[in-house]
N, C-alpha and C positions, 0 to 999 in steps of 0.2 A: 403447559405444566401438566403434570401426571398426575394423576387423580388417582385416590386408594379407592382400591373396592370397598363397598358397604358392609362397615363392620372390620375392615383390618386397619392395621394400623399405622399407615402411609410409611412404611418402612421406604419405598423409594423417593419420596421427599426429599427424604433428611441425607444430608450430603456422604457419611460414613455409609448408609444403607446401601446408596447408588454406587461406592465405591465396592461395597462388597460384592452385591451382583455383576459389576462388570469385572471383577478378578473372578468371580465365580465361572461366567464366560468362558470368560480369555481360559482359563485353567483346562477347562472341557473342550474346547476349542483346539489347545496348543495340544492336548492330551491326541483327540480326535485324529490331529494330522500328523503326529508323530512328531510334534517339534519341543523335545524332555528338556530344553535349556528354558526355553519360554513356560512349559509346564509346570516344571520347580519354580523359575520364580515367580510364577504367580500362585502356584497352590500355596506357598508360602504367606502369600499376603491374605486366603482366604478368614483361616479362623481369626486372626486381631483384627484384621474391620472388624469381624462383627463381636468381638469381644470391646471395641472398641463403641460399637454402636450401643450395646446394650450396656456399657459403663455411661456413658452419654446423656443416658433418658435421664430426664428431670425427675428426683426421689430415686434413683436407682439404689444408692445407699443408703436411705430413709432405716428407721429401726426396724420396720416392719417389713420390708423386702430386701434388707440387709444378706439377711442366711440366702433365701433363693438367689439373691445377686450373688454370692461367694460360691453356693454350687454348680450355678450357669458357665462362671468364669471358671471352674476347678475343670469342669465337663470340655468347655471349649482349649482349655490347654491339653486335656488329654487327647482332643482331635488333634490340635496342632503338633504335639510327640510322636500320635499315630498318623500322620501322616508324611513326617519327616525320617521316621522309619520305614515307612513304606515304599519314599523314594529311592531311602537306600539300598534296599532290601535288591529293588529292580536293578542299582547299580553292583550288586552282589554275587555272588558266585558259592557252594556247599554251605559248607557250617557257619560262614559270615552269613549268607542270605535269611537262614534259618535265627539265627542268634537275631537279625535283624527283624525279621517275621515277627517273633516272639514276642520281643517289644516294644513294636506296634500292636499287636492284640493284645497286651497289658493297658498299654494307652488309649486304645479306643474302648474297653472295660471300663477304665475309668468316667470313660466320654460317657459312655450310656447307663452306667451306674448312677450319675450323676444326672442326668435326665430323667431315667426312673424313679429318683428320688423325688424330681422337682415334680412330676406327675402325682407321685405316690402323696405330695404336701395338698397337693390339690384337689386330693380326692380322687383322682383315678383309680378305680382296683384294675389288677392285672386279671385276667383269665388261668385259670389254674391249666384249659389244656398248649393253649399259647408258653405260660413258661415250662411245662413239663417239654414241650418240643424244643422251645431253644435250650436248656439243660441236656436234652439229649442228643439234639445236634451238636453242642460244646465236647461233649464229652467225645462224639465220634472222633470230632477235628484233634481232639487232642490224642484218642488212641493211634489215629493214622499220622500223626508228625509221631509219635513215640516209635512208629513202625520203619516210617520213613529214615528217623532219625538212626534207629539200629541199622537198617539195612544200608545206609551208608557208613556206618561206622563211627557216627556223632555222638555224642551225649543224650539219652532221650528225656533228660531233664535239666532242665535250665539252673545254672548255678548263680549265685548273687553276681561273680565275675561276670558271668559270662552276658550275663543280660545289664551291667551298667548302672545305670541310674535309677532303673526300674528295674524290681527286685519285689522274689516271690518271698512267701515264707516256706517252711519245708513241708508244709502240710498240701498247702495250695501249688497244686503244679501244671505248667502247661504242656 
């Protein structure tokens, strides 16, 4: 039997946990050798195990870890969007790839917005110069896909069409 290290919390016990790490595997695995059919379907099954494993826990929905349970699952469905965009993205070509890019970086936004929050409930503070770096590395990604985007002749800004289900407002643009 597998024994949790002291102090965690025997995440590979519990039968959903074990499932996630071995999709977790397999996904870097399939990725590693190049084999994208076994890739996709397992990166697919990664974020609902463990959306799965963390709905599971005993009191997950309790009144008091109700909100962090609802941001966790918000955070892990935007991995799972950003990562089903990401597949596409590879199976993409110009302004489809790009449109695909986009929203996967909306979606994993989501993912870490929503991590940051559950940190930010707990007490975490952030480092002011930790986020002034990632604000200013956001900001690069986004001048060079606007660069990019012209010099092919694309849209340098994402339109509600264009990006789907995931949609900016006009202020916010990627």
């Amino acid at each position: 039997m597998i024994r949790p290290l002291p102090g965690s919390s025997g995440f590979l016990r519990r039968p959903t946990g074990r499932l996630y790490a071995a999709a977790s595997a397999l996904t870097s695995g399939a990725a590693a050798v190049g084999n994208d059919r076994a890739h996709a379907a397992t990166k697919y099954a990664v974020a609902p195990l463990l959306m799965l494993d963390l709905a599971a826990q005993p009191g997950a929905f309790s009144p008091a870890r109700r909100t962090t349970m609802a941001t966790l699952l918000t955070a892990l469905t935007g991995s799972a969007l950003g990562d089903h965009f990401m597949l596409a993205e590879s199976r993409s070509t110009g302004t489809t790839a790009r449109a695909h890019l986009r929203r996967s970086a909306s979606a994993f936004a989501v993912q870490q917005l929503g991590l940051m929050t559950v940190l930010a409930r707990a007490g975490y503070r952030f480092r002011r110069e930790a986020s002034v770096a990632a604000g200013v590395t956001l900001a690069a990604f986004a001048v060079a896909d606007g660069l990019a985007a012209r010099r092919d002749g694309a849209a340098a800004h994402p339109t509600p069409s264009s990006l789907g289900t995931v949609s900016c407002s006009p202020r916010w643009r990627l």
